[in-house]
N, C-alpha and C positions, 0 to 999 in steps of 0.2 A: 460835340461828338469827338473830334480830333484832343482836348484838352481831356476827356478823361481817359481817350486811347491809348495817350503819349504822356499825360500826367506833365504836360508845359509848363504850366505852373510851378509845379513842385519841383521842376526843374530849369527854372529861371530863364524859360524863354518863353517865344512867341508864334506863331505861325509863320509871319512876315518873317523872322529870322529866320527859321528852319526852311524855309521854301526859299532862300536868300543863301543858307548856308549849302544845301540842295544846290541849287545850280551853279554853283562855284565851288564845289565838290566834283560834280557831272565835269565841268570844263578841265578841271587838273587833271583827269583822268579818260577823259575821251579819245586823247590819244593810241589807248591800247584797244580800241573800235577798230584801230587803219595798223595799227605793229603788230598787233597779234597775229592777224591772220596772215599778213605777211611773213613773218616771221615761220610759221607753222608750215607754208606753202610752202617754203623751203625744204620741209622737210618729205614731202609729199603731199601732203594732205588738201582738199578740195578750198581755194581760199574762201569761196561763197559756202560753204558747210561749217567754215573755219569761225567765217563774220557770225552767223545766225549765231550757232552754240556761244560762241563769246557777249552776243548781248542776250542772249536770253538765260543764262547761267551767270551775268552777275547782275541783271538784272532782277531774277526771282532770287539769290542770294542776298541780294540788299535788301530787299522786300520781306522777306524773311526775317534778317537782322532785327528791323526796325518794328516788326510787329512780334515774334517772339522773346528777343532780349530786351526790346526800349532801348538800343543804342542805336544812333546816328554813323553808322558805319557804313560804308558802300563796300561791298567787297569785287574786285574781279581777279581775274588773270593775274599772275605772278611774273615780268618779263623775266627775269633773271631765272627763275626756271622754265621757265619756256624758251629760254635760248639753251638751254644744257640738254632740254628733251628734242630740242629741232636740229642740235649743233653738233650733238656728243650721243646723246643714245639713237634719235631716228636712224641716222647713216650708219650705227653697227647689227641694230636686229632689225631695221625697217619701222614704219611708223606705226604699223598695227599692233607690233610688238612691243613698240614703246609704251603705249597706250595700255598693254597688257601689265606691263610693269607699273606702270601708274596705278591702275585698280589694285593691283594685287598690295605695292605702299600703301595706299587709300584703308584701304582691311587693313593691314596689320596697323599705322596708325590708329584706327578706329581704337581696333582690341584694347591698345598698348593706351590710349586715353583713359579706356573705360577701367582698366584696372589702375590706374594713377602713375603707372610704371613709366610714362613719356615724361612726366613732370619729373621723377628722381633725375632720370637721363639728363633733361633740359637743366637741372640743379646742379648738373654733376659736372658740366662743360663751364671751363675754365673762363671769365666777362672778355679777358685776351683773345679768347679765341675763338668767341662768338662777333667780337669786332674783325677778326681777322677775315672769317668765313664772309661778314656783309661786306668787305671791301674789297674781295676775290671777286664776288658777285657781279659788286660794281663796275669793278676792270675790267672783266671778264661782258657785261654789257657794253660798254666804253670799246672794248676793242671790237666786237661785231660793227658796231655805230660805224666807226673807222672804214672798218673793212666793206662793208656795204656805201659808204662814200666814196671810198677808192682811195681813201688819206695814205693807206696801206693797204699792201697787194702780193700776194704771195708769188717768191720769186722759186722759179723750178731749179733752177740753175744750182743755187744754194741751198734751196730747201728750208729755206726762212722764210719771213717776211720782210719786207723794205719797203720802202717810203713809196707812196703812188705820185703818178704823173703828174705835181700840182700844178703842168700847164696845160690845162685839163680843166676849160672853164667849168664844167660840172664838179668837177672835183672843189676848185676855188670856191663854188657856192657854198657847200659846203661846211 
C-alpha cells in the first residue's frame, strides 16, 4: 500500500529509510515545539494556544505535503518571521492585529501565486540580495538568542545595547 502511495521504488528508497529519514527530520526541528511558543508569548499571545496551533498546523502541513505533492518535506513555523511578528509588528498594532496582517499577506500572496506575478517579482530580486535579506534574518535571530540569554542587554542610560553581566552564572551557561 505505502509503495504505490509514495511510488518508493521509483524513487529509490524504502520504508525503513523514510521512517529513518522521518525521525531525524522530526529531531532537527523539534525545537520550534518549545521557541515558538515562547517566542509568540512574548508577544502576547496564549503560550498553550501558541504550542497546540504550532503542532497541529505543521503537522497536518507535512501530512499534506507528503500525500498531495509526494515530497518528503516537513514544513512548520518560520523562526525568523516569527521573531519580526512577535519583535516588530506585535508591540506596534498588538498581536491580534498582527495576525490581521498576516491573513491579509496570506491573500494577497495566494492572488499574486495564482496569477504567476510572485515568481517575476521573486525573478526580479537581485541573488546579492536575496543572500543579504537571509543573513539579516539570521542576525536578526542571533541577536534575540543573545538577548533572551542576557549575552546583551539593553542599557537605558545610552540607549543602546551592551554587553550582559557575564558574571551571571546563567548567563555563562549560556
Amino acid at each position: 500500500m505505502l509503495e504505490k502511495l509514495f511510488k518508493l521504488k521509483a524513487n529509490n528508497t524504502d520504508v525503513k529509510t523514510e521512517i529513518l529519514a522521518g525521525i531525524t527530520t522530526f529531531m532537527t526541528m523539534a525545537y520550534i515545539i518549545i521557541v515558538n511558543p515562547d517566542m509568540l508569548s512574548a508577544a502576547g499571545m496564549d503560550k498553550g494556544a501558541v504550542l497546540v496551533a504550532t503542532v497541529l498546523s505543521a503537522g497536518l502541513a507535512s501530512i499534506l505535503m507528503g500525500l498531495y505533492a509526494n515530497y518528503p518535506f516537513a514544513l512548520a513555523s518560520g523562526m525568523g518571521l516569527n521573531a519580526y511578528f512577535a519583535f516588530v509588528v506585535a508591540p506596534q498594532v498588538g498581536w491580534p492585529g498582527a495576525l490581521a496582517v498576516v491573513m491579509t499577506s496570506g491573500i494577497i500572496f495566494f492572488v499574486l501565486t495564482l496569477t504567476n506575478v510572485r515568481e517575476a517579482i521573486i525573478n526580479g530580486i537581485p541573488q546579492s540580495l536575496k543572500m543579504a535579506v537571509t543573513t539579516g534574518i539570521g542576525l536578526f535571530i542571533a541577536f534575540i538568542g543573545f538577548k533572551n540569554a542576557g549575552l546583551i542587554a539593553f542599557d537605558a542610560g545610552s540607549g543602546a545595547f551592551a554587553l550582559g553581566n557575564l558574571r551571571d552564572p546563567n548567563v555563562l551557561l549560556a
